[in-house]
C-alpha positions as CSV (number, residue, x, y, z in Angstrom):
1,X,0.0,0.0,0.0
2,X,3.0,2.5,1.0
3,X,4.6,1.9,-2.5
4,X,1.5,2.3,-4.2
5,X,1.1,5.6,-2.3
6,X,4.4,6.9,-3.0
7,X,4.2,6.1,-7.5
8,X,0.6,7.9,-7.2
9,X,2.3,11.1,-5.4
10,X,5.1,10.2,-7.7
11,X,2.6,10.7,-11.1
12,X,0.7,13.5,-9.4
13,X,3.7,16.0,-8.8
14,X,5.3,14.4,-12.8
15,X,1.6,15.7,-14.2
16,X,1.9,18.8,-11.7
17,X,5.1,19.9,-13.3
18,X,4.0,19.5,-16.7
19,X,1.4,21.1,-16.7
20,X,3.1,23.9,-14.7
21,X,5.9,23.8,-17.6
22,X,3.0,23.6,-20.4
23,X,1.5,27.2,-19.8
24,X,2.9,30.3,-21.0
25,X,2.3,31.7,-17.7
26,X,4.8,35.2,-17.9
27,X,7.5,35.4,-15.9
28,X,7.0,39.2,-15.4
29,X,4.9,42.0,-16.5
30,X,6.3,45.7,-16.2
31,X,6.1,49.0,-18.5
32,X,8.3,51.5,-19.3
33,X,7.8,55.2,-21.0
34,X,9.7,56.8,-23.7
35,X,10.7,60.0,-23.9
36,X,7.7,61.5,-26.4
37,X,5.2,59.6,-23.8
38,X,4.4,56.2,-25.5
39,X,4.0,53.4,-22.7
40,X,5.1,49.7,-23.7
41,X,3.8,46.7,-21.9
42,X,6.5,44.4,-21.8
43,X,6.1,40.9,-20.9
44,X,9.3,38.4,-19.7
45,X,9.3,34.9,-21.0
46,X,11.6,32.0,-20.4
47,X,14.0,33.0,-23.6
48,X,13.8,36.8,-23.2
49,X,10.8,38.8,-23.6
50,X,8.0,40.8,-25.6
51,X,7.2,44.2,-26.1
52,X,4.3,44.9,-27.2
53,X,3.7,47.4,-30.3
54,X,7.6,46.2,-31.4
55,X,6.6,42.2,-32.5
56,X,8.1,40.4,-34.9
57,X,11.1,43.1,-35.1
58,X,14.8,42.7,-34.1
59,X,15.4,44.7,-30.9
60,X,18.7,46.0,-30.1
61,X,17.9,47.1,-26.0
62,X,20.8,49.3,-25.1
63,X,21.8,50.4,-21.6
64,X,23.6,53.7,-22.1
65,X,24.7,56.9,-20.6
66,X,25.1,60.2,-21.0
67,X,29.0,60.3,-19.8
68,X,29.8,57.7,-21.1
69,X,32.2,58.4,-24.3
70,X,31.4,54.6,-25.8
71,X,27.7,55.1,-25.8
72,X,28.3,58.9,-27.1
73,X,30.2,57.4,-30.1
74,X,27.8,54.3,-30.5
75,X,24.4,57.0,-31.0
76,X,25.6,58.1,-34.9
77,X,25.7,54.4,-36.0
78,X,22.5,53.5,-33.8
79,X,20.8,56.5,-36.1
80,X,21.8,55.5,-39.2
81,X,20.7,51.8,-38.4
82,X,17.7,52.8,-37.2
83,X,16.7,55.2,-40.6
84,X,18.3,52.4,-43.0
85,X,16.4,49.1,-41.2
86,X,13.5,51.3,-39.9
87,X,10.7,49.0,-40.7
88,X,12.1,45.2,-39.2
89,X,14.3,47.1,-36.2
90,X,13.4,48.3,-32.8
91,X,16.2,50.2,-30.9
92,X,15.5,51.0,-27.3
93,X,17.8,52.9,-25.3
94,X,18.0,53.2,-21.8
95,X,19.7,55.8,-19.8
96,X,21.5,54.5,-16.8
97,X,23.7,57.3,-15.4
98,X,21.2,59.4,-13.5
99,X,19.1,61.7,-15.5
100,X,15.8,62.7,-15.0
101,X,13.1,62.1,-17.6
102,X,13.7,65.5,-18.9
103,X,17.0,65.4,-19.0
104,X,16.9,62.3,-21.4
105,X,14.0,64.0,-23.5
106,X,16.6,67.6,-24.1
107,X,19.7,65.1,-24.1
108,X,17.8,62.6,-27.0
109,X,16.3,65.8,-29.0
110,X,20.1,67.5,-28.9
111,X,21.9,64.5,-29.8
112,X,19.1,63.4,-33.2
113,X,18.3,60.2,-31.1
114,X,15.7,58.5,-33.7
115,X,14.9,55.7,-31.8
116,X,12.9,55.0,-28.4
117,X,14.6,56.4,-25.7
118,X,14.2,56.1,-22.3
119,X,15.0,56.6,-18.6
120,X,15.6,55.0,-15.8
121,X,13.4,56.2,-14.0
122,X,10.6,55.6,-16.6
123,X,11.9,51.9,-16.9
124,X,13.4,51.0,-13.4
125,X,11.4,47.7,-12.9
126,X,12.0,46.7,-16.1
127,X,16.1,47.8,-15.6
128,X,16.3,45.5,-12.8
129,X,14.6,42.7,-14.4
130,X,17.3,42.9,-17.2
131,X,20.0,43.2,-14.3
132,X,18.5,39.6,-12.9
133,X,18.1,37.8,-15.9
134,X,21.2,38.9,-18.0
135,X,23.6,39.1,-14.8
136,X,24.4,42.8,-15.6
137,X,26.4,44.5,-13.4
138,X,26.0,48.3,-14.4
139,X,29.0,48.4,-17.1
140,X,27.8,50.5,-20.3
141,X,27.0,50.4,-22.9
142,X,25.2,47.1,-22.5
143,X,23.3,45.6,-25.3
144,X,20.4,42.7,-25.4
145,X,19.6,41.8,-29.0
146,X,16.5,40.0,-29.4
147,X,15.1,38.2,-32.8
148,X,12.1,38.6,-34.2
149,X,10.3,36.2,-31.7
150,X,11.6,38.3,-28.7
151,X,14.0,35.8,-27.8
152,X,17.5,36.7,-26.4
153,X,20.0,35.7,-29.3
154,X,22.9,37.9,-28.1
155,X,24.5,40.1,-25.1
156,X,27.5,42.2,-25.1
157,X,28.9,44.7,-22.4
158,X,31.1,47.3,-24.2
159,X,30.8,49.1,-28.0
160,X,30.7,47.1,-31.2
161,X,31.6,48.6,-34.2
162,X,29.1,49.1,-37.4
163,X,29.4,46.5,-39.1
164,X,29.0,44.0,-36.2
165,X,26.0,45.7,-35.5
166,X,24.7,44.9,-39.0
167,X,25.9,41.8,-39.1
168,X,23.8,40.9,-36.1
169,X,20.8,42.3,-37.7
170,X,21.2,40.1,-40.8
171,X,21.6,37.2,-38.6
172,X,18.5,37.9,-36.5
173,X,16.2,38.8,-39.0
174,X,16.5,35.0,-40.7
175,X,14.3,33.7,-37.5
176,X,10.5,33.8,-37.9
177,X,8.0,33.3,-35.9
């Protein structure tokens, strides 16, 4: 009776866990606000995450700031990719280095910034949610590239040049959905 007892909990908690690992139950749900006043929902999954209004479009998430002479030099080539892949690229930029929501908006409109920017303090829960799941530490710029199914594909702390950036777009636009 005991070992019968013990290979019924046995199947119970085996069907518990897959169903449990069956659903697409998110593993987080935050917002964040860009500097002209759009709101994305963004949910987390289990291979990166979705946000919504940007589907099915490569996303370059950058962690940046203002001081920072890497990130300065990065935002020309971040323009240009943005105006030449403009309809099957998303680039988000987040400012990390202490400026106020206004500060970013003057800093973005000074600088030509044609992409979504944002700041911290417009995207903090999402910020630390990035800081769990990718193990970042702070050190900028930081970029998470997604593919077009919002799954993490690559993550690099420090600038890459140009080309690497466009290389990386080639190679995450071949996934599909």
């Amino acid at each position: 009776m005991k070992k019968l007892f013990s290979t019924f909990l046995l199947l119970l908690s085996l069907f518990t866990y897959t169903q449990a690992a069956g659903s697409q139950t998110p593993l987080a749900e935050m917002t964040m606000t860009d500097i002209t006043g759009k709101t994305y929902d963004i949910t987390g999954t289990e291979q990166g995450f979705n946000i919504k209004g940007l589907e099915g479009k490569v996303i370059f998430l950058e962690f940046f700031g203002h001081k920072c002479p890497p990130c300065l030099a990065s935002i020309p080539h971040l323009i240009k990719l943005q105006k030449k892949h403009k309809d099957n690229l998303a680039i988000v930029s987040i400012e990390v280095q202490g400026y106020t929501h206004e500060e970013v908006k003057g800093f973005a409109k000074e600088k030509g910034m044609n992409y979504i920017v944002v700041s911290e303090e417009k995207a903090s829960e999402f910020v630390n949610y990035i800081q769990q799941r990718a193990q970042w530490r702070g050190s900028i710029p930081f970029l998470v590239a997604l593919d077009t199914k919002g799954d993490v594909q690559f993550v690099q702390a420090g600038m890459l040049p140009e080309s690497s950036l466009e290389e990386l777009i080639s190679q995450l636009s071949k996934t599909t959905k």
